[in-house]
N, CA and C of each residue as an Amber inpcrd file, in Angstrom:
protein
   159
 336.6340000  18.6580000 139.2770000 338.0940000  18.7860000 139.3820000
 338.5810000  18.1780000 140.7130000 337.6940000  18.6320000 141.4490000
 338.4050000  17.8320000 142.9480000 337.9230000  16.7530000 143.3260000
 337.0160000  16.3210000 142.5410000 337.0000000  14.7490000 142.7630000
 337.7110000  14.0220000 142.4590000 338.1170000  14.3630000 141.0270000
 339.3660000  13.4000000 140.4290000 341.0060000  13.3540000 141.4770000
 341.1770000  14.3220000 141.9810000 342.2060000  14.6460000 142.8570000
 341.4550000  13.4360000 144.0740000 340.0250000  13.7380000 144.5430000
 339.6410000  12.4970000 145.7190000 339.5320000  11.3460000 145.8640000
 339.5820000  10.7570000 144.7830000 339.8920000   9.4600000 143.8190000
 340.4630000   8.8700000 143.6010000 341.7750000  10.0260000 143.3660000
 343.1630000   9.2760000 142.9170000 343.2940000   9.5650000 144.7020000
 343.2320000  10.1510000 145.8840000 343.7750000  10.0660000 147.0620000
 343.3020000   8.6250000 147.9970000 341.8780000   8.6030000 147.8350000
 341.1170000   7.3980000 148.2470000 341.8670000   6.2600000 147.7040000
 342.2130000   6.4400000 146.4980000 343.0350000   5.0530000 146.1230000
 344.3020000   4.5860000 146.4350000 344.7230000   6.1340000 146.5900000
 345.7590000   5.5720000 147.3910000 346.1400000   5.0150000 148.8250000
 344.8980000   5.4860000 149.7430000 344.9430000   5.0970000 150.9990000
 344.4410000   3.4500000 151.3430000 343.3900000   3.2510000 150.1500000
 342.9700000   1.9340000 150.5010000 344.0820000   0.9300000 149.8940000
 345.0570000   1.6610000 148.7700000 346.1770000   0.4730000 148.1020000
 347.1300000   0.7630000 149.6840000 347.0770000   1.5280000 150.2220000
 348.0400000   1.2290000 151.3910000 347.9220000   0.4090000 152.2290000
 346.4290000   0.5140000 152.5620000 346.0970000  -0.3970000 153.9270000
 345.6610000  -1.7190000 153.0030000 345.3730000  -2.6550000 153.9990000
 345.0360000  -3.7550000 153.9680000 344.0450000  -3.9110000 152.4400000
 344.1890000  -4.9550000 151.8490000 343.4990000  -5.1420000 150.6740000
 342.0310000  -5.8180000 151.1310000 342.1130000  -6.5480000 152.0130000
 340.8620000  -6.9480000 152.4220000 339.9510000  -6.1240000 152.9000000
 340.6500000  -5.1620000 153.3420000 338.8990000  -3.6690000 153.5770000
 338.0620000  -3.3370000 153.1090000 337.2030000  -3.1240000 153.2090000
 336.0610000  -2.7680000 152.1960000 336.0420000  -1.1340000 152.0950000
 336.6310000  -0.5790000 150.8030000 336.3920000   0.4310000 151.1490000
 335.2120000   1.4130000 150.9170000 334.9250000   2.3890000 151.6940000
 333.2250000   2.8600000 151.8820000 333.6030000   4.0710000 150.3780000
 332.8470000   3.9710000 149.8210000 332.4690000   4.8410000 148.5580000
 331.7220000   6.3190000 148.9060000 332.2900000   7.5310000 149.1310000
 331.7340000   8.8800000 149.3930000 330.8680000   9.4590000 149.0450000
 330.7750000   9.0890000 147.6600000 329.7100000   9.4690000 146.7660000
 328.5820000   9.0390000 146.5340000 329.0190000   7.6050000 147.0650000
 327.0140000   6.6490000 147.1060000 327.1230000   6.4780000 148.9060000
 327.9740000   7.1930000 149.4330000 327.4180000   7.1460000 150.8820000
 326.9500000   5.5930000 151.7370000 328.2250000   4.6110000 151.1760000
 327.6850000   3.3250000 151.2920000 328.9400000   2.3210000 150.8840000
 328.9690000   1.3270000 151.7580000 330.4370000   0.5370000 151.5710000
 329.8910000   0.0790000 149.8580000 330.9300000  -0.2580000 149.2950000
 331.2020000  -0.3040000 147.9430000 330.5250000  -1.8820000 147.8790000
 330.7820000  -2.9140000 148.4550000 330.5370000  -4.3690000 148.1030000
 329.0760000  -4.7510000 149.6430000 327.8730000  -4.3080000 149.0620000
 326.9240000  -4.7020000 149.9120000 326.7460000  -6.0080000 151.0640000
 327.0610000  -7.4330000 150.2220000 327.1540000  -8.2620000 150.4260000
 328.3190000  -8.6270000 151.4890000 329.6200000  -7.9370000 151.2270000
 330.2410000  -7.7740000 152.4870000 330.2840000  -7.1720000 154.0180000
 330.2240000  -7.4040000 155.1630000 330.1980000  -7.2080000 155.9660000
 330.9450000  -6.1400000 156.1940000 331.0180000  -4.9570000 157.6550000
 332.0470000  -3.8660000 157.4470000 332.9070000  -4.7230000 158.1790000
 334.3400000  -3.9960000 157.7450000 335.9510000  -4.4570000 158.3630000
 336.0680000  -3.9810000 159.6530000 336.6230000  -4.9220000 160.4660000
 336.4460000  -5.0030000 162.0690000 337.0780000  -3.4480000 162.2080000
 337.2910000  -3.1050000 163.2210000 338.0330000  -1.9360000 163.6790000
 339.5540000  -2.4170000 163.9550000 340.3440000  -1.6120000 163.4060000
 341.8950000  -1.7140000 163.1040000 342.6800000  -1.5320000 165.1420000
 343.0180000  -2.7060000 165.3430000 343.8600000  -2.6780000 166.8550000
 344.9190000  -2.3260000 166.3850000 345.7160000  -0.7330000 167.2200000
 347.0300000  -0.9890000 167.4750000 347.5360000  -2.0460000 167.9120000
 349.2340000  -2.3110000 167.3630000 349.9330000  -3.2800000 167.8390000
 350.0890000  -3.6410000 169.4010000 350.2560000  -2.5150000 170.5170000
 350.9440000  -2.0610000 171.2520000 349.4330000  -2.8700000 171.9930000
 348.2200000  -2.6660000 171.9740000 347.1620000  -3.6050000 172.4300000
 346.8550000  -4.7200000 172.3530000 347.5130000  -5.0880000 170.8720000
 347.2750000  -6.6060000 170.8840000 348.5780000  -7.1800000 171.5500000
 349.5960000  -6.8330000 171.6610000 350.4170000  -7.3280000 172.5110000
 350.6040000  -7.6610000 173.8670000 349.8250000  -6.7170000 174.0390000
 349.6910000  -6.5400000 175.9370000 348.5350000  -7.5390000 175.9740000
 346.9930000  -8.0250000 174.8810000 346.3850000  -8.5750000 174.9370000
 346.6500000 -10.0950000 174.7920000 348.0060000 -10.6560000 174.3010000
 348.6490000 -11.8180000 173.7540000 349.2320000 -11.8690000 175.1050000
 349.9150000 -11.3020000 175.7750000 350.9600000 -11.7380000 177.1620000
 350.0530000 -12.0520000 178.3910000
């Protein structure tokens, strides 16, 4: 029962963010697409800005 509820939540967080993420699968304890590399770590804006000036 509460997986299906974790499922439909997971999906919604990865349709939010970026489509290019890989998202990590809970249940096999393991990013979903092997062959892909993991997704860099997400910079606030407010860093890359100060890092651009």
């Amino acid at each position: 029962m509460c997986r299906r509820l974790w499922e439909a939540r997971l999906r919604k967080i990865v349709s939010s963010t970026a489509t290019n993420v890989v998202p990590i699968d809970p249940f096999r304890g393991r990013a979903s697409t092997t062959s892909s590399p993991p997704p860099p770590p997400i910079i606030p804006p407010t860093v890359n800005a100060s890092n651009a000036e």
